[in-house]
C-alpha positions in Angstrom: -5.1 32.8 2.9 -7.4 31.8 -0.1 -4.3 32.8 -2.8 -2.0 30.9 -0.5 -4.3 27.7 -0.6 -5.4 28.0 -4.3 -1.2 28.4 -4.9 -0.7 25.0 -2.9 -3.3 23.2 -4.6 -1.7 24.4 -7.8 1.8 22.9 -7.0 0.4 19.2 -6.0 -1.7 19.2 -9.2 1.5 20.4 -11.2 3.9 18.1 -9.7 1.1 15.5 -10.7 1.0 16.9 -14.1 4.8 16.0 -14.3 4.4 12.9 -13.0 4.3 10.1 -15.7 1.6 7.2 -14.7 3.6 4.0 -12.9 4.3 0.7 -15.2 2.1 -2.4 -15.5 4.7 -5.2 -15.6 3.7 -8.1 -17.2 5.1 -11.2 -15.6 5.5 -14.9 -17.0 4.9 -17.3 -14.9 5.8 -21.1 -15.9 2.9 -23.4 -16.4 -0.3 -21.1 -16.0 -1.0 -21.3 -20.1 -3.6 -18.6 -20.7 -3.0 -16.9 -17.4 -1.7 -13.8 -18.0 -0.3 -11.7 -14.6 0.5 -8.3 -14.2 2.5 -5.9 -12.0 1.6 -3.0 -11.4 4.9 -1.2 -10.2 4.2 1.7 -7.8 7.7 1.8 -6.8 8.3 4.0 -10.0 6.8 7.6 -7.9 8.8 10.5 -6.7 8.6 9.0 -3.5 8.7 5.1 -4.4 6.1 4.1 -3.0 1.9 3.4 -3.3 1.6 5.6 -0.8 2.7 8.7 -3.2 -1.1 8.3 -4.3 -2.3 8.2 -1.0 -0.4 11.4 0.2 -1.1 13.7 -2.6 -4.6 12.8 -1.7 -5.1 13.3 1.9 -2.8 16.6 1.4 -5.6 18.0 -1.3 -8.4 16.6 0.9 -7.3 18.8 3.6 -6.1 22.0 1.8 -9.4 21.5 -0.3 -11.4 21.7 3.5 -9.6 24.8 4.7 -7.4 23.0 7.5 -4.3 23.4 5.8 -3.1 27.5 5.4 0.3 28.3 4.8 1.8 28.3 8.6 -0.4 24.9 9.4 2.3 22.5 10.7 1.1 18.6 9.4 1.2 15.8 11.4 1.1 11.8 10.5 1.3 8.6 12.1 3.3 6.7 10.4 7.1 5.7 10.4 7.1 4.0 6.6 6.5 5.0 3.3 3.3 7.6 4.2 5.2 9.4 6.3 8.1 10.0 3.6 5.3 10.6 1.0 3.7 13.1 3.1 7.2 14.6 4.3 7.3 15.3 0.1 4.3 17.1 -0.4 4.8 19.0 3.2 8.0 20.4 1.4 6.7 21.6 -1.8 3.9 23.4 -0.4 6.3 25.0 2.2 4.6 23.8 5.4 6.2 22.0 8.5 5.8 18.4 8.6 6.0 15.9 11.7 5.8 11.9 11.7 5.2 10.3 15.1 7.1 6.8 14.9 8.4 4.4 17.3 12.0 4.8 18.3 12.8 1.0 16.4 12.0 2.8 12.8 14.8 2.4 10.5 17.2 4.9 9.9 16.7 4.2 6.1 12.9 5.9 6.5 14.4 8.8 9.2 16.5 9.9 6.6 14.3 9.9 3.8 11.7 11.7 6.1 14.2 14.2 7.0 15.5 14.7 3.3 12.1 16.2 2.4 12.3 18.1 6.1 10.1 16.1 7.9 10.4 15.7 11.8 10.6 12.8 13.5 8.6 12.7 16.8 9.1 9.2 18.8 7.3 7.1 20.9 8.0 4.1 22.9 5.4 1.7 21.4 3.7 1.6 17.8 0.6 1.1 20.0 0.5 5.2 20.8 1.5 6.5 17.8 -2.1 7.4 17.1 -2.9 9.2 20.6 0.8 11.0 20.4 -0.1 12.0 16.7 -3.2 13.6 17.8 -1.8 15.7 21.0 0.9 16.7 19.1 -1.6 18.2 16.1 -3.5 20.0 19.4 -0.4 21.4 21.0 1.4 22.8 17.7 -2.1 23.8 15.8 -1.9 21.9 13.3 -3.7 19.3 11.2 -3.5 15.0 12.0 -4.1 13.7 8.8 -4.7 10.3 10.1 -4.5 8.1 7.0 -6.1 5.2 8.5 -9.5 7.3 9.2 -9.4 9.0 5.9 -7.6 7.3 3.3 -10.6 5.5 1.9 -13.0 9.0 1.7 -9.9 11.3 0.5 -9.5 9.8 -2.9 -11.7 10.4 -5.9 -12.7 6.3 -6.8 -14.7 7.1 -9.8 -11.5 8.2 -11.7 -9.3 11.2 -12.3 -6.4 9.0 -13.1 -6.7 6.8 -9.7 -4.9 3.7 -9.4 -7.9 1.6 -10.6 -8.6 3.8 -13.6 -4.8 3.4 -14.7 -5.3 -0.5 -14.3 -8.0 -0.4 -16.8 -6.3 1.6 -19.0 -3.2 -0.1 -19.2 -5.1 -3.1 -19.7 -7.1 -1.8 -22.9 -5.0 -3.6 -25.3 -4.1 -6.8 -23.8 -5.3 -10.1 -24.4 -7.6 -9.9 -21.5 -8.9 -6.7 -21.3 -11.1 -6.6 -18.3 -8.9 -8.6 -15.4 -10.7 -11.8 -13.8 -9.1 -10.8 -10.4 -7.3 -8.0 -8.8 -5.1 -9.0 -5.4 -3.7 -6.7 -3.4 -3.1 -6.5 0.5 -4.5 -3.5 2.8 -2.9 -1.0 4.9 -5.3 1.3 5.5 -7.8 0.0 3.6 -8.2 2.7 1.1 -6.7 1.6 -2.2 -8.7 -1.7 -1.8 -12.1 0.8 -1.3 -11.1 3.1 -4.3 -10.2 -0.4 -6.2 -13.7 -2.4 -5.3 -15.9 0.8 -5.7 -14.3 1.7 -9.1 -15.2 -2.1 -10.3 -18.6 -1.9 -9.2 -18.7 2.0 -10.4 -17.7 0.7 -14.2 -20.1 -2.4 -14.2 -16.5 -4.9 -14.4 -16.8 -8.5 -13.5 -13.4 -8.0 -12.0 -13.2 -10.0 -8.6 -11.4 -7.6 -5.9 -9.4 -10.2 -3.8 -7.2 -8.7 -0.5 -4.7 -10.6 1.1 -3.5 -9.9 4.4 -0.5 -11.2 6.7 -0.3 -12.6 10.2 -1.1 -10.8 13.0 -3.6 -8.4 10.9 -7.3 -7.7 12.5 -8.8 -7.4 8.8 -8.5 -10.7 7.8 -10.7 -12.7 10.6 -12.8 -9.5 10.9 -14.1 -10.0 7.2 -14.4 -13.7 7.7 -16.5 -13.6 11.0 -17.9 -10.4 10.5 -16.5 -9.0 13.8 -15.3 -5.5 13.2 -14.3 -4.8 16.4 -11.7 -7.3 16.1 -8.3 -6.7 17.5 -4.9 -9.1 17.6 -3.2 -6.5 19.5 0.1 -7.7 18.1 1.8 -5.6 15.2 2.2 -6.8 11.7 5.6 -8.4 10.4 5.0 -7.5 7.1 6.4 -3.6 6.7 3.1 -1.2 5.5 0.1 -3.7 5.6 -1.9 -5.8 8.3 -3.7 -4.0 11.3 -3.6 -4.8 15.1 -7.8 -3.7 14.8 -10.0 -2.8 12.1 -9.4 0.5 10.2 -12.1 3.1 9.7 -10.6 3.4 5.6 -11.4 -0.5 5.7 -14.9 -1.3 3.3 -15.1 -5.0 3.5 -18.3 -4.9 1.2 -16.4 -4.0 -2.1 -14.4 -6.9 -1.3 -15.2 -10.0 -3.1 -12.8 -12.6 -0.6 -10.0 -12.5 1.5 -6.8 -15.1 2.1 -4.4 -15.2 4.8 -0.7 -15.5 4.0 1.6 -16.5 5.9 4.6 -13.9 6.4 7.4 -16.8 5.3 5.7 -17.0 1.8 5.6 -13.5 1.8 9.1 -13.4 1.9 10.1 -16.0 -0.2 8.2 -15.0 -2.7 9.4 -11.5 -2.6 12.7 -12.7 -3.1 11.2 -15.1 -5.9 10.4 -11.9 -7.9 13.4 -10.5 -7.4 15.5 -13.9 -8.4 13.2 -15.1 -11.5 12.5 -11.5 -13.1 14.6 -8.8 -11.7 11.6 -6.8 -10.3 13.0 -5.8 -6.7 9.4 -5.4 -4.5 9.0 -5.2 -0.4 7.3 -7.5 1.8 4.2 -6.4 0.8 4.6 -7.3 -2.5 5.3 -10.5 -2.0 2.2 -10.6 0.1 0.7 -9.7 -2.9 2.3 -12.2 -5.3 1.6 -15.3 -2.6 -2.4 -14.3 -3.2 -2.0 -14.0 -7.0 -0.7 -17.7 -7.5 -3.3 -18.6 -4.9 -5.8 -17.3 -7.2 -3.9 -18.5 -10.7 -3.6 -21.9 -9.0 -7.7 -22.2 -8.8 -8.0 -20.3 -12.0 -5.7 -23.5 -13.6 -7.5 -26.0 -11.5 -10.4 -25.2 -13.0 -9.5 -24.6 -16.6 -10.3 -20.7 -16.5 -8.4 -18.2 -18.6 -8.1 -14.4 -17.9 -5.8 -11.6 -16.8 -4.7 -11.3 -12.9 -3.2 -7.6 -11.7 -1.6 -7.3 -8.4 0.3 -4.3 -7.2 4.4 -4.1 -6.4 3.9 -1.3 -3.5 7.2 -0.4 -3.0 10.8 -1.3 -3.8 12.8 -3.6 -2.4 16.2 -1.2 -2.3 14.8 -0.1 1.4 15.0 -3.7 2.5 18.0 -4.8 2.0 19.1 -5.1 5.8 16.0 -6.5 6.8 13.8 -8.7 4.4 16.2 -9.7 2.0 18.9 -10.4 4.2 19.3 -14.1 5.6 20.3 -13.4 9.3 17.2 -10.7 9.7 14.6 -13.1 8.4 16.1 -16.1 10.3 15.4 -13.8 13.5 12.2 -12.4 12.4 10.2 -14.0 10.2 11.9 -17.3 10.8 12.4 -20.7 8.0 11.4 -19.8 4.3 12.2 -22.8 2.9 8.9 -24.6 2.7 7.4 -21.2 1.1 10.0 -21.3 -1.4 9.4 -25.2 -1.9 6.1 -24.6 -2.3 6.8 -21.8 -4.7 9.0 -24.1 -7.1 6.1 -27.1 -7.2 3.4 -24.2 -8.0 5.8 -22.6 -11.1 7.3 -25.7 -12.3 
């Protein structure tokens, strides 16, 4: 059993190995003279997604504790882009893999589970995805590896190429070095941990800002304090927000918060998309809202510096839904006054 798990280990640190590190776009934007803004494009791994990073972690976390042998069958709660990620590294370690999802998930993500021979197991509501995922790791003996409660501890934040050591790498030879603010959204809460402790772990003045959508828990939670908070209602933004308050989530490596509303999420998405070419999701426009929320203060104020925010995923899996006009009518409802506000902002 010990050659089988040394072996495993092997194969995720080789197909890291092969792995060249993801882009760091940098992005013009009109009228914020000595702003400079980057993109950091995780769309660009195997999987095309963040949450590459965060799968190759939790799988080494648990193969590194013993719970994963070579007939352990894996389990995960998610019906996006973990579950695909984790479906990936199931496969090249040779082990069953099973996402619990809700019956509405798109057959875009079934399919890209089941190309990496994943399972999908279904559930009625999003709500008992968590409760399913753990009976069903009791009754097949395998392993939940429950990404919201260990996403923050499973990743090594004081480097070994993590997302926030890439950042500062990348960023060695540009004109501002040492970013005044990095703004990125939370899912589980992990990347935003490994992000904020790195800062403080290196001594950066780097401000860690997280933006979250409507309908998330972490948002009001960090503003009141209340982290036992709960909306109860599910995110419209695909892979971030929270109906209640993560165990991965460390609000005190956070420096602020903002709230963004899910139309300028979308419009500026689809801003990205029109102005540069750069194809992100939803969450990425989450992302980019909260950027220009911070450049605008930064030009207010007649700061100059460096601003990084992260493109999570691409926007190819989103063409029936967030870039098309009918679906966002119906679901997210009127972009215009985003995208009106977007156009004063960049003009």
């Amino acid at each position: 059993m010990r050659e089988w798990n040394k072996q495993a280990v092997k194969r995720i640190q080789a197909d890291f190995q092969r792995s060249a590190d993801t882009h760091l776009l940098k992005i013009t934007l009109p009228g914020y003279t000595g702003i400079d803004v980057y993109l950091k494009d995780e769309s660009r791994h195997s999987t095309g997604s963040l949450k590459h990073r965060l799968a190759r972690s939790l799988f080494l976390y648990a193969l590194c504790n013993g719970q994963i042998t070579e007939k352990t069958p894996v389990i995960e709660a998610s019906s996006g882009n973990t579950a695909v990620s984790e479906a990936y590294f199931a496969h090249l370690i040779g082990v069953p893999f099973y996402a619990v999802m809700p019956r509405s998930t798109s057959q875009h993500k079934i399919n890209l589970i089941e190309r990496y021979g994943g399972h999908c197991h279904y559930v009625d509501c999003a709500t008992a995805m968590h409760k399913t995922a753990q009976e069903l790791a009791i009754s097949k003996r395998g392993v939940f590896l429950d990404q919201f409660k260990y996403a923050e501890r499973a990743t090594d934040w004081r480097g070994n190429n993590n997302i926030a050591e890439s950042i500062f790498t990348q960023m060695q030879a540009e004109p501002h070095p040492i970013p005044y603010a990095i703004i990125m959204s939370a899912g589980t809460g992990g990347t935003s941990a490994t992000i904020g402790r790195y800062i403080r772990y290196q001594g950066f003045d780097t401000q860690l800002w997280v933006v979250d959508p409507e309908n998330s828990a972490f948002y009001t939670a960090f503003m009141n304090g209340d982290f036992n908070h709960s909306t109860g209602i599910s995110s419209r933004i695909e892979g971030i927000g929270r109906p209640e308050v993560e165990a991965s989530f460390v609000p005190s490596v956070i420096d602020d918060m903002l709230q963004v509303p899910d139309t300028a999420s979308v419009a500026a998405m689809r801003w990205l998309y029109q102005h540069t070419g750069h194809m992100g999701g939803p969450s990425t426009g989450t992302n980019l809202w909260g950027l220009l929320l911070v450049a605008d203060q930064m030009r207010q104020h007649g700061y100059i510096g460096s601003l990084v925010t992260l493109m999570c995923d691409a926007g190819e899996r989103y063409l029936d839904t967030y870039y098309n006009d009918q679906w966002v009518a119906e679901n997210i409802g009127d972009i215009s006054a985003a995208s009106k506000q977007l156009n004063e902002w960049l003009a």
